[in-house]
N, C-alpha and C positions, 0 to 999 in steps of 0.2 A: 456399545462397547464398554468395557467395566476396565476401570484404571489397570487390572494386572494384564491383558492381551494388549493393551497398548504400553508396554514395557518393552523398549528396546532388547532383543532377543542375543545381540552381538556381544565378544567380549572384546573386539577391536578398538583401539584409538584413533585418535585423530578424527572423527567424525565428519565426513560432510553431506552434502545438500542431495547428492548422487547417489551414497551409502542409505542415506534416508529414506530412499524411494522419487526424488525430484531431481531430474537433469536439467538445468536449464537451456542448454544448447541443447537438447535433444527434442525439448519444447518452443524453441523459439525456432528451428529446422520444420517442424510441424503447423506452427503456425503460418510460417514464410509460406508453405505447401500449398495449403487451405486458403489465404489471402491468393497467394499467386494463383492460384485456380477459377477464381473471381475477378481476376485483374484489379484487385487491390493494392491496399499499401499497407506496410506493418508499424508504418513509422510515427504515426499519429496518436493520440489519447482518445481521439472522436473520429467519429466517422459526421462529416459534414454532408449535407444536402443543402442544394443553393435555390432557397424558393423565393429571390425577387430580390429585394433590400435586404434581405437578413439569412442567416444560417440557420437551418434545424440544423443539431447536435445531436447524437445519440451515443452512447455509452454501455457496454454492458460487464459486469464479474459476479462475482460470486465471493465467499465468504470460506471457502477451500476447508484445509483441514482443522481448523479455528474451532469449529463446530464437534469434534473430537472430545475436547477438552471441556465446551460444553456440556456434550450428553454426560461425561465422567462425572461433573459435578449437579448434574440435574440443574443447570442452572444458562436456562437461554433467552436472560431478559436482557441483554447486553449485543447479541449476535446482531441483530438487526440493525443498529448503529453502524456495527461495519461491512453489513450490505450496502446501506447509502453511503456511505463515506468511501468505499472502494471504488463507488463509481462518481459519486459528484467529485470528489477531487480529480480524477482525471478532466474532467470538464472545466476546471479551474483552474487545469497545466495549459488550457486549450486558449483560457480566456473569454469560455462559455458563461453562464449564467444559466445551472441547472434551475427547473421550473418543474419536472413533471417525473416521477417514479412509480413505475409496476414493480410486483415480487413474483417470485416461483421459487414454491416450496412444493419439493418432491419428497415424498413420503413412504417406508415400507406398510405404514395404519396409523390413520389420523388418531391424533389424543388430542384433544382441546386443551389441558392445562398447557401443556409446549405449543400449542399455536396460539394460547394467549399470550406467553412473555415472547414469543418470535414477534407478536404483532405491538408489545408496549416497545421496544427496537426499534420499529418500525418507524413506529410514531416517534418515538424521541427523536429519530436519528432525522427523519422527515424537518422535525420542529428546529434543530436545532441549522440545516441546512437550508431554510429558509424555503420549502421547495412543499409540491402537494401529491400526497401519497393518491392515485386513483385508480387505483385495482388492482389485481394479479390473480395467481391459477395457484391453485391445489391441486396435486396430482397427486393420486394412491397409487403407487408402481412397485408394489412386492414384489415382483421378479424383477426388478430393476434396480431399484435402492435398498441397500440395509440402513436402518435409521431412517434420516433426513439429509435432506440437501438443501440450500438456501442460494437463491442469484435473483438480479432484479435488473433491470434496464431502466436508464438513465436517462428525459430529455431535455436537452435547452434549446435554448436562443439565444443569436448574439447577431449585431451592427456588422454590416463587413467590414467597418473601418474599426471596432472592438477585439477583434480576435489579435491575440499576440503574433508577432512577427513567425514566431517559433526557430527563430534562428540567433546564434548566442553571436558575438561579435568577438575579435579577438581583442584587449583592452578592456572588456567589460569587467565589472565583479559582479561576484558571487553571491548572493545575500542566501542568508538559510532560516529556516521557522524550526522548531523544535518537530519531533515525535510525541506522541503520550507515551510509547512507551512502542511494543511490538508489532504493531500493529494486525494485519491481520495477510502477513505473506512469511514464507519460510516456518513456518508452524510442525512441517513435517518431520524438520529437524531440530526443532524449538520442544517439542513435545518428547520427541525419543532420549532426548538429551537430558532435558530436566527429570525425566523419568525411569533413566538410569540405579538413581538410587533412591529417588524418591516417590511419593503416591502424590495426585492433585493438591489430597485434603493435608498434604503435610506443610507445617509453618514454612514460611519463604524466609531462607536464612537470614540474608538482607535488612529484613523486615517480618520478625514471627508476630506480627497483629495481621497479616495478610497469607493467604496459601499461596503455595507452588502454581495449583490451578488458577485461581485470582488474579494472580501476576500476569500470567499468562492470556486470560480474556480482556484485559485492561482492552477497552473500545479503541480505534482508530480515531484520531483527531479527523474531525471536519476545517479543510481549510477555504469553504464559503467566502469567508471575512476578507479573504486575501484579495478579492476580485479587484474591488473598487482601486487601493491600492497600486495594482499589479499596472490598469490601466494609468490614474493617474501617471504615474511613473513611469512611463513609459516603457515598462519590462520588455527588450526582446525576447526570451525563451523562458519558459518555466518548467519543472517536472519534479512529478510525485515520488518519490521513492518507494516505491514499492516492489514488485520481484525483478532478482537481478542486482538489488542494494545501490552499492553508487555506481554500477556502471549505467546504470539510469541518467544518469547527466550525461552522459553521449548523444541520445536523443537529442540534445540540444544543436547539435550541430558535430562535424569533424572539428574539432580543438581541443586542446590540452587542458583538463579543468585541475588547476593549481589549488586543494582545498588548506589550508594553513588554521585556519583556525575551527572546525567542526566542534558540534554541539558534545557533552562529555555522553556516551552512552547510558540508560539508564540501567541498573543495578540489574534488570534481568537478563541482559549480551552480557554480561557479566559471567552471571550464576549460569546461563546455558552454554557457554565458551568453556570455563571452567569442567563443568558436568560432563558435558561434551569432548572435552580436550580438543576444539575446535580452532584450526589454525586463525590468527587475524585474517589473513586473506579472504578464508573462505566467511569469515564473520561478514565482511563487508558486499563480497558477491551475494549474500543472499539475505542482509538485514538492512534498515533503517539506520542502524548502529547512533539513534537519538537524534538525527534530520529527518524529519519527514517531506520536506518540502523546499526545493529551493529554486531562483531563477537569475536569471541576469541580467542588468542593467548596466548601464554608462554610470563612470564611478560617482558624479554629481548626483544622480538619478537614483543612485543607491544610498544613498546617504539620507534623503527625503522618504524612501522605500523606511527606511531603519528606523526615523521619526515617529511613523505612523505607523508601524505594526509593533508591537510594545515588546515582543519578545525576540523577534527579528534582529539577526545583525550580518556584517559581512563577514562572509568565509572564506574568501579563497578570491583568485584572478582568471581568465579566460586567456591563454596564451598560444602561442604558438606551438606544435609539435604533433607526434603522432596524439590523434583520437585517443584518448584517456584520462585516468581521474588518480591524482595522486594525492594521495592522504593518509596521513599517518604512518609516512616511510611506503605506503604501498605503492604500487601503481595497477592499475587495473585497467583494464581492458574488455570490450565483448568480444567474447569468444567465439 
């Protein structure tokens, strides 16, 4: 796809997630569907299996419309990074201890120079997550995909006395780890926005030593590191921030997540808010908005948590009320 057909077509304001081509509640009604048909659960980051002493873990996403903004800039040595990191970190909300990654890459016709930077990703993202890449599928599917498509599955292991409680406590705080930046969810709207008036290869206002495009591929932080951590500390609940923005912290449990002090967004919710003329509200239902990662702890416990993770600090209380996350004047809720 060539940066001008991925040019928002609209002359509307206010932009959201839904205008974009992504409902969240129309996808998360779809998943409930497909789980409930399996007699699953939606509620989780992993799907466990109990084989004795320990947990298998299994994990799966994909890397969504992220990949867009790639092909525009011919440039997919980055994407792979947020293959593994969109799945190990959910195994690190879990309390897993990701060990093992496959890919699949679906293809309209293989080109080797894009599946060698898809596979230098791969490998970084592997290296830096601590985990070992051992296969995956190449599929050629012309009637099937335009371009490429990018998703990998996720496994670990973990102690059954290792896994987090997954349940936040009311009393707890908040601790939060930064974002790199956008990670790789809400792109659909991230992309339309910035592209409004501008092309990928255009300077990033912010920052004209960097492009619009560039900004925008910035890799998803891996938060592997947090594990040890999480445990020592005895974290009850953790979660990823990823699609859905902060109502992500519901997952944690029915309680009122008080955030008071959140990390400041980085320049690009910024420049796409702006572009976009996109309400804070909808900013926060559908980004990172500069938290990628946060969990909860007994306030003593948090305080040890903030010691050892260098960029980490507390954000907010765990309180009593209706299920929701207030921050920044908003309040939010899953819809």
């Amino acid at each position: 796809m060539t940066e001008d057909t991925d040019r928002d077509a609209s002359d509307g304001e206010g932009m959201t997630y839904s205008d974009a081509g992504v409902d969240i509640a129309d996808s998360e009604a779809a998943t409930a569907a497909l789980v409930g048909a399996i007699g699953g659960s939606t509620g989780d980051y992993a799907g466990l299996v109990d084989i004795g002493d320990r947990y298998l873990a299994l994990a799966t996403d994909g890397v969504g419309t992220k990949l867009l903004v790639a092909e525009a800039l011919g440039d997919y040595s980055t994407i792979g990074i947020d293959c593994i990191a969109m799945n190990v970190n959910d195994l690190v909300a879990a309390g897993v201890d990701p060990v093992a990654f496959v890919d699949y890459l679906a293809v309209d016709a293989p080109d080797d120079a894009t599946a060698e930077q898809i596979g230098t990703g791969l490998d970084a993202g592997a290296a830096e997550a601590g985990i070992t890449l051992v296969g995956g599928e190449t599929a050629v599917l012309p009637d099937v995909v335009t371009g490429l498509d990018l998703a990998g599955a996720c496994a670990g292991v973990a102690e059954k006395d290792a896994l987090l409680p997954g349940e936040a406590e009311v009393g707890d705080a908040i601790v939060g780890v930064p974002s790199s930046g956008i990670h790789s969810n809400g792109l659909t709207l991230a992309r339309k926005a910035a592209t409004k008036n501008h092309d990928y290869t255009d300077p990033f206002p912010p920052d004209e030593e960097r492009t619009v495009g560039g900004v925008l591929l910035e890799p998803t932080r891996i938060y592997t590191d947090l594990l040890g951590p999480l445990r020592e500390c005895d974290a009850h609940a953790a979660a990823h921030v990823t699609g859905g923005g902060w109502t992500n912290l519901t997952r944690m449990g029915d309680h009122r997540y008080d955030v008071t002090d959140p990390f400041d967004p980085q320049p690009v919710f910024e420049f796409v808010q702006s572009e976009g003329d996109v309400s804070d509200e909808e900013m926060h239902r559908t980004f990172n908005m500069g938290t990628g990662f946060v969990a909860t702890l007994a306030p003593d416990d948090a305080e040890r948590f903030v010691e050892q993770v260098e960029d980490a600090r507390i954000v907010g209380r765990v309180t009593e009320g209706e299920p929701s996350v207030v921050v920044r004047g908003l309040t939010l809720s899953r819809r």
